[in-house]
TORBA-604360 format. One line per 2 residues: for each residue x, z, y of C-alpha. Coordinates in steps of 0.5 Angstrom, whole numbers, plus 500, padded with zeros to 3 digits. Layout:
N
X,Z,Y  ...
% end
This chain:
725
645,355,927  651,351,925
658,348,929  654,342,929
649,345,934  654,348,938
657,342,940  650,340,944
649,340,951  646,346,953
639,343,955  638,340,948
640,347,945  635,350,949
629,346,947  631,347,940
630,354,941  624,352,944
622,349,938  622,355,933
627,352,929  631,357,925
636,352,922  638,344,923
636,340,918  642,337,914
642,329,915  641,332,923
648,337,922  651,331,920
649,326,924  651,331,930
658,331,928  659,323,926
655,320,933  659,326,937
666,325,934  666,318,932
664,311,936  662,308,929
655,304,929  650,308,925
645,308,920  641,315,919
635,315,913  631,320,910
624,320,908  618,320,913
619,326,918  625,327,916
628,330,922  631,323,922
629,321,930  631,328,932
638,327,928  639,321,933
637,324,939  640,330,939
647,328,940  646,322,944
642,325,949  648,330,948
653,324,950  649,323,956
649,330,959  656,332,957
659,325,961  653,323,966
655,315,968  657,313,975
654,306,974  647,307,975
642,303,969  639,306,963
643,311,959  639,309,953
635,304,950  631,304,944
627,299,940  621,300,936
616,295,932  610,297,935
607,300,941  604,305,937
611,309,936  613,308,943
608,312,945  609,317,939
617,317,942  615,318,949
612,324,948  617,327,943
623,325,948  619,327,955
619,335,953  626,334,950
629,330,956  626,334,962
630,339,961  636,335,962
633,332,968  634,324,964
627,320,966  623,317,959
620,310,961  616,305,955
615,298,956  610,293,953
604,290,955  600,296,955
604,300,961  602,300,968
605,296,973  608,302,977
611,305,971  616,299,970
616,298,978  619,306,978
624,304,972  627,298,975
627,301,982  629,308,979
634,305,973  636,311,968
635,316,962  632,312,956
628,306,956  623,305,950
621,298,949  619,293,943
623,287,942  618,282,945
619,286,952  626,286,951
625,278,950  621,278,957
626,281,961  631,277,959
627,271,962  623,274,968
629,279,969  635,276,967
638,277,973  638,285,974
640,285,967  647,286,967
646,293,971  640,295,968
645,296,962  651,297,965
651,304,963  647,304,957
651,308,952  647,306,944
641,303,943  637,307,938
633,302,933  627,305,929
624,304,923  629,298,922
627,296,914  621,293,917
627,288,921  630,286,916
630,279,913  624,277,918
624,273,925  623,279,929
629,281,927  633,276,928
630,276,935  632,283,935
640,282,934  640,275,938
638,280,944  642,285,942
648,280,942  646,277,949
645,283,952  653,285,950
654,279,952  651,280,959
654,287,960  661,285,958
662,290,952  659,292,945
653,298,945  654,302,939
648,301,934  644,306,931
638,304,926  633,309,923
629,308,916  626,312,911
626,306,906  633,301,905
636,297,898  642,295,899
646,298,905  651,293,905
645,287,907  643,293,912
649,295,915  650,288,916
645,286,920  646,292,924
653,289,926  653,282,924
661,281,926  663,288,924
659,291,917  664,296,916
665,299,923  657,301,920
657,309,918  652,311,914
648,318,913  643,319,908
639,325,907  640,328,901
635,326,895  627,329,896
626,334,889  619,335,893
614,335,887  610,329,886
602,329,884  600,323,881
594,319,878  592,313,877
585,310,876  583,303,874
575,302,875  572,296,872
569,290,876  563,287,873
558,283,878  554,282,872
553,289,869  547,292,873
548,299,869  554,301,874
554,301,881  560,296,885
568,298,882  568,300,891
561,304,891  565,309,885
571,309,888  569,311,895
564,317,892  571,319,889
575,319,896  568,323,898
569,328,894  576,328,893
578,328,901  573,331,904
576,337,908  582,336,908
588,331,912  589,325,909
591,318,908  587,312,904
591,305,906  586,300,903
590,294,902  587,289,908
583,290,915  577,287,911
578,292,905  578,299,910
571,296,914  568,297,907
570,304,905  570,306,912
563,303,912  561,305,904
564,313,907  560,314,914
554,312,909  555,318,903
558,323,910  549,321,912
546,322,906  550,329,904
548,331,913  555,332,914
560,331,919  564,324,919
571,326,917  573,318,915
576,314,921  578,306,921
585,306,924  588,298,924
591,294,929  586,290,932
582,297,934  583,299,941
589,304,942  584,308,945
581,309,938  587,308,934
590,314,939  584,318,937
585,317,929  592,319,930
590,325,934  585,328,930
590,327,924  595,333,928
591,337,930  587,343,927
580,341,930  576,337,924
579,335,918  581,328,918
582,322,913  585,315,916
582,309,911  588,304,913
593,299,913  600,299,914
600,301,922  600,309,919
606,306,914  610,307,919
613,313,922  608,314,927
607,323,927  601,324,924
603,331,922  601,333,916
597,329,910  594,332,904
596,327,901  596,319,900
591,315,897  592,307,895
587,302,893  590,297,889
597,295,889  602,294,894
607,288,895  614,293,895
616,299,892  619,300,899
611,300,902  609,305,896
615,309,898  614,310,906
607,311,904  608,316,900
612,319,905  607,322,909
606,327,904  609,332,901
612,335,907  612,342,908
616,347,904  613,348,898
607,343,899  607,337,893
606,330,896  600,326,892
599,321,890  592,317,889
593,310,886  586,306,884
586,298,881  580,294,882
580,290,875  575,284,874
571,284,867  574,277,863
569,272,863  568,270,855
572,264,856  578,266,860
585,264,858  589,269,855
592,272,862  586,273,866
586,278,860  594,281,862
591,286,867  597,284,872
595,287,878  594,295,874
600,293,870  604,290,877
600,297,880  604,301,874
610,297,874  611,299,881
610,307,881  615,307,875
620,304,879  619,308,886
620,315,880  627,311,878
629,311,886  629,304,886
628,300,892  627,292,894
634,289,897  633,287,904
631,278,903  638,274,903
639,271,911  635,265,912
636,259,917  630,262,922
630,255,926  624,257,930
627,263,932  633,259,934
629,254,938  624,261,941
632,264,944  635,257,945
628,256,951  629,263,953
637,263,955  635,258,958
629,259,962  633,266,964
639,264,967  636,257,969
641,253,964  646,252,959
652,249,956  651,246,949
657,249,947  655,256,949
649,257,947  652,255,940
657,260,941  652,266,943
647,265,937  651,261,932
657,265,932  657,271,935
649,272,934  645,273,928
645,265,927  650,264,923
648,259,917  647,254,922
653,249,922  654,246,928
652,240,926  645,242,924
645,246,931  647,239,935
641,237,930  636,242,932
637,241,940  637,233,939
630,235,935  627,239,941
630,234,947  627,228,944
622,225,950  617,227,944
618,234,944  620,235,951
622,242,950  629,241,953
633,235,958  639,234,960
642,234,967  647,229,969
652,233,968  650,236,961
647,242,963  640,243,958
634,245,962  627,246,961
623,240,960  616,239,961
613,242,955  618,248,955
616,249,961  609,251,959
610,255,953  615,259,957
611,260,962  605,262,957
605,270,955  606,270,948
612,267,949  616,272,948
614,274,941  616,270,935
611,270,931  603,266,932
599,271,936  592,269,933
586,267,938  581,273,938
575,275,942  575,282,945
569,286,942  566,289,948
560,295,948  556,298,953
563,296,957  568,300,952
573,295,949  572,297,941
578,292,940  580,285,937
578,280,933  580,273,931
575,267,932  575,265,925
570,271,923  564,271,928
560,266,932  554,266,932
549,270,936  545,276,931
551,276,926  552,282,923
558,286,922  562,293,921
568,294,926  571,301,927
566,304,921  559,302,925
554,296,925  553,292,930
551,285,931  553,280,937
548,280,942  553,275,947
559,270,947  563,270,953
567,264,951  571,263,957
573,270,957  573,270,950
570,276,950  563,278,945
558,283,947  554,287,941
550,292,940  549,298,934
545,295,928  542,297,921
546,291,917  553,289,916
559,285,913  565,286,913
570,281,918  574,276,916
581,276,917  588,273,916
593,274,912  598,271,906
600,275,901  606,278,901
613,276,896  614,280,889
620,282,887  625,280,881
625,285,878  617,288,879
616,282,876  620,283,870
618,291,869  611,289,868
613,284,862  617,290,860
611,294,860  607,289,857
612,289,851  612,296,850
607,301,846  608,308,850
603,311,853  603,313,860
601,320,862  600,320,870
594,313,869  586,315,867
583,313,860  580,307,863
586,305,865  590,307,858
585,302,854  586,296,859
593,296,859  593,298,851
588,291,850  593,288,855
598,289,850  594,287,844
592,280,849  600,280,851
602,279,844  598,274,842
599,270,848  607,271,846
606,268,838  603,262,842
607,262,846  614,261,842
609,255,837  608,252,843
615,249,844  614,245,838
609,241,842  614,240,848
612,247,851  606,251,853
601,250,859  602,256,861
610,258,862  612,265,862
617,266,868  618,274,869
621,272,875  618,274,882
615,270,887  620,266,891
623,264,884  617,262,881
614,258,887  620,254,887
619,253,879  613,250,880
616,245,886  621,243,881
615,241,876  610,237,881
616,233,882  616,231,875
608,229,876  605,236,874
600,239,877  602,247,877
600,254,880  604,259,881
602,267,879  605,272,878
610,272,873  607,265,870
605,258,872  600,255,869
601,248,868  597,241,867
602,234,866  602,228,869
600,221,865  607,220,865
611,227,866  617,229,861
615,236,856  616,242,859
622,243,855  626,237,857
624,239,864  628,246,863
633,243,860  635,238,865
635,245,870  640,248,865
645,241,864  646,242,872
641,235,874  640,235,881
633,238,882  627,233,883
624,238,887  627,235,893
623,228,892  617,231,894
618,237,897  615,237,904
617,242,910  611,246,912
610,249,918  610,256,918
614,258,924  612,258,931
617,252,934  617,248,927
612,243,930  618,240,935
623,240,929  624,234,925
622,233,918  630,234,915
630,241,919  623,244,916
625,243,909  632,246,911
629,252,913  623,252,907
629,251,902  633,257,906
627,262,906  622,261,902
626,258,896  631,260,891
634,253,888  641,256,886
637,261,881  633,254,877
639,254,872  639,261,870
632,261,871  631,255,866
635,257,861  631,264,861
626,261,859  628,257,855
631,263,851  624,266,851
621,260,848  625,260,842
625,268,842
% end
């Protein structure tokens, strides 16, 4: 062992020992020294079980046997996204802590009352907790935190790529502020990820007020050996010669995976009912054992814990059809390799998901990308013949070989978050000063883009005698109103984001999980659900609650969901790609015959494309920009009476009677006139509290997080450039 291990507390070297380890891992050695010998905040990376949790865990566990606290309160506190990795981090840490003598307790909704009680009679060791719990002790415990804290040592933030840029996020930093507000001191802060872009965004979302106090450890780059296929299957409803692009891929898993270990992320919790469903029916026809298990998140955790089980253990091969809830850290073991149906949003998902493969000394990690790609009908356009989802496919894996990684989103104004912490102060310490709000979540919490005056904006949007959220005492103290009152009180308070009506699906009293009210209501109906059949044969609707049966038939549910935002920079490599003649060894021959027919497709829509700028501009309008980008392109073009969609990398264009030429459009963006986009732009309720701010405010916060106007300029004159190319 190394000077790093002899710097540990003996009862974290004796379970080191324990564990057979002849040596640490490097980012472990270093991550040692740096948390030992420095007070910096810090942030670890390496890829999927990298030794990255235990890098963290060993020294400041460390920390916390070598200089026991007199003040009582938890020793540590870690904050993760999902239950799930709790439970995971419990069991590591319990087996590591016991021999320390520091207790282990999780908190979230799934944990017994008793447990809790325990932990707040019996505050010490480490608290494992997600953000929306931290935020109900912040209300319903807001007393008892001071104490609770008063000891703690660092806060340990896993996956913390999966917090940046979003509002849970933005939560999470608000809490942390408030929690060294109510301590009276800071808490180092230590992040985990596997997959990050730009450090300097990172580091400043660790420590806004402080980024360089913020050290970074990486983990050497992986030279594990990568195994790579693309294939592309044609959908064709019309042929009846072939079976369905699904049934095909399906057989292929089945022969591929069977008796091994691995991972088939099947793009949404519709699509993995199908192929779980699709490969229970190949298991029964060939009369062997089912090795293909569901595993999403509105399967019970009973069931979600099963699948992850199987995965670590030796009893019986296993293969997860899934969705991102295994892209995360949770320990699975090891997979033999990684499959994808379709392609993701983000290279940073496509490199997590990788990650699960490819893990043992020796092992190569796989990789398995299949693209479903539709038959053009006779008279489709041009670019329903571009294949864009096999070249996004492509455009993405080339990038992740090149390291390439998305940055985190630029920060946002996050005004329905900020309304969530200006109610939850208040409902915890039974009112606030303006003043003092504003300074805790403006300047020095995670609100920083907001001005004082749109502050005092919001907080007269949400005392208004129709919002009601808050009112004034006669000594200007804000209060809860009536209508904060209630959604204080109502569990899903506490989280930022809209938690969907579901019913509860119940068999033989088994809770098999959750779905939402919008894919199931009549009695008889048919449905897959954790990869059986069943039919509804009872609604409770006051409980909320439906009652099935086994059944022969099936249909996939319905869920909701948005589709996430593509890249800049995808974008632009997959018209690089189009532009381009070199073969690609790692895709199949059906895949290398579309993508040449799409090249061939591409150039002739580029020579009519340039000759459509003497006629005022091309219908449709070649952007090579990434989605935020493209839509507020599209926003600029309604304004001036056209109607226009926005693809990816395009934006199809139909003008008003009275609309100017596309190339007057564009150059009035690139001479600097004043967007028209403004005129028409309406603020859309997409965050939880916008429904009580005013019109002015939501279009603020849509401008902030879901537009780019600053890059209309260099945009248009892109591609005007493009244009005359």
């Amino acid at each position: 062992m190394t000077q790093a291990f002899d710097k540990l507390a003996p009862p974290i070297r004796n379970w080191i020992r324990n564990q057979g380890w002849s040596q640490l891992h490097e980012i472990q050695d270093r991550a040692i020294h740096r948390i030992l010998d420095g007070k910096d905040d810090v942030i670890i990376s390496a890829p999927t079980a990298g030794g990255k949790s235990e890098a963290a865990f060993l020294p400041l566990l460390s920390q916390i046997c070598q200089m026991p606290a007199e003040g009582g309160g938890f020793d540590m506190l870690y904050v993760a996204p999902l239950k799930a990795l709790i439970s995971d981090q419990k069991t590591r840490l319990d087996d590591m802590c016991d021999g320390a003598g520091l207790a282990v307790f999780p908190w979230h909704g799934d944990v017994i009352q008793s447990v809790k009680k325990r932990a707040l009679s019996e505050p010490g060791g480490v608290l494992l907790i997600t953000p929306e719990a931290l935020e109900a002790m912040f209300v319903l415990k807001a007393s008892r935190i001071p104490d609770l804290f008063r000891s703690t040592r660092a806060v340990v933030i896993d996956e913390l790529h999966s917090f940046l840029g979003t509002e849970r996020g933005v939560q999470l930093n608000a809490l942390l502020t408030r929690l060294e507000e109510a301590r009276g001191a800071p808490l180092r802060r230590v992040g985990l990820s596997a997959t990050l872009g730009d450090m300097d965004q990172t580091r400043s979302f660790l420590r806004p007020d402080d980024p360089e106090r913020v050290s970074l450890i990486e983990a050497n780059s992986d030279q594990t050996k990568l195994l790579l296929r693309l294939r592309a299957v044609v959908s064709d409803p019309e042929d009846t010669t072939r079976p369905p692009a699904q049934k095909l891929i399906a057989a292929e898993l089945f022969a591929q995976l069977r008796g091994t270990n691995n991972l088939v992320f099947a793009g949404s919790r519709k699509q993995t009912e199908v192929y779980t469903d699709l490969l229970h029916q190949l298991s029964d026809l060939a009369g062997v054992p089912h090795e293909f298990h569901a595993h999403y998140a509105n399967l019970s955790q009973h069931h979600r814990q099963d699948v992850e089980a199987r995965l670590k253990s030796d009893r019986a091969p296993t293969t997860a059809i899934c969705t991102s809830t295994l892209e995360l850290g949770i320990d699975i073991g090891d997979v033999r390799s990684v499959a994808l149906i379709g392609a993701p949003y983000s290279v940073a998902s496509l490199r997590q998901r990788l990650g699960r493969s490819g893990r043992q000394p020796g092992q190569p990690a796989i990789l398995r990308q299949y693209v479903v790609t539709a038959t053009p009908k006779p008279d489709a356009p041009v670019t329903a013949r571009l294949r864009l989802e096999l070249v996004q496919a492509i455009a993405m894996i080339e990038l992740l070989l090149e390291g390439w990684c998305e940055p985190p989103a630029p920060q946002a104004l996050h005004l329905s978050t900020l309304v969530q912490q200006i109610l939850s102060i208040i409902a915890g310490s039974g009112g606030a000063r303006m003043g003092a709000l504003y300074e805790t979540l403006c300047q020095r919490g995670p609100f920083r883009t907001v001005s004082k005056g749109m502050f005092n904006a919001l907080v007269n949007a949400i005392m208004a005698p129709d919002s009601a959220l808050i009112e004034p005492a006669p000594d200007g103290l804000l209060l809860l109103g009536e209508n904060g009152e209630r959604l204080v009180a109502h569990y899903d308070f506490f989280a930022v984001f809209d938690t969907s009506n579901e019913y509860r699906i119940v068999s033989d009293g088994l809770t098999l999980g959750t779905l939402p009210f919008c894919s199931l209501t009549d009695l008889g109906m048919p449905f897959t659900f954790a990869g059986r059949r069943w039919e509804v044969s009872g609604i409770d609707e006051d409980k909320r609650v439906l009652y099935v049966t086994p059944s022969k038939a099936c249909r996939p549910p319905d869920f909701q969901g948005t589709p996430g935002a593509i890249h800049d920079t995808v974008v632009d490599r997959m018209f690089a790609l189009l532009d381009r003649q070199t073969d690609i060894a790692w895709i199949d021959q059906v895949a290398s015959e579309l993508l040449r027919e799409a090249r061939d497709h591409f150039q002739t829509f580029r020579a009519d494309y340039r000759s459509s700028a003497l006629n005022g501009g091309p219908k449709v309008l070649l952007t090579r920009l990434g989605t935020v980008k493209t839509a507020t392109l599209a926003l600029e073009f309604r304004a001036h009476g056209y109607t226009a969609i926005a693809e990816t990398g395009l934006l199809r264009l139909e003008p008003g009677p009275t609309s100017p030429s596309v190339t007057d459009v564009l150059t009035r963006l690139v001479e600097n006139d004043t967007p028209k986009l403004f005129e028409v732009l309406v603020g859309s309720e997409f965050g939880k509290y916008h429904r009580w701010l005013t019109q002015d405010l939501l279009i603020e916060d849509v401008k902030a997080s879901h537009l780019d106007v600053a890059s209309l300029p260099i945009a248009a004159a892109q591609i005007l450039e493009g244009l005359r190319w």
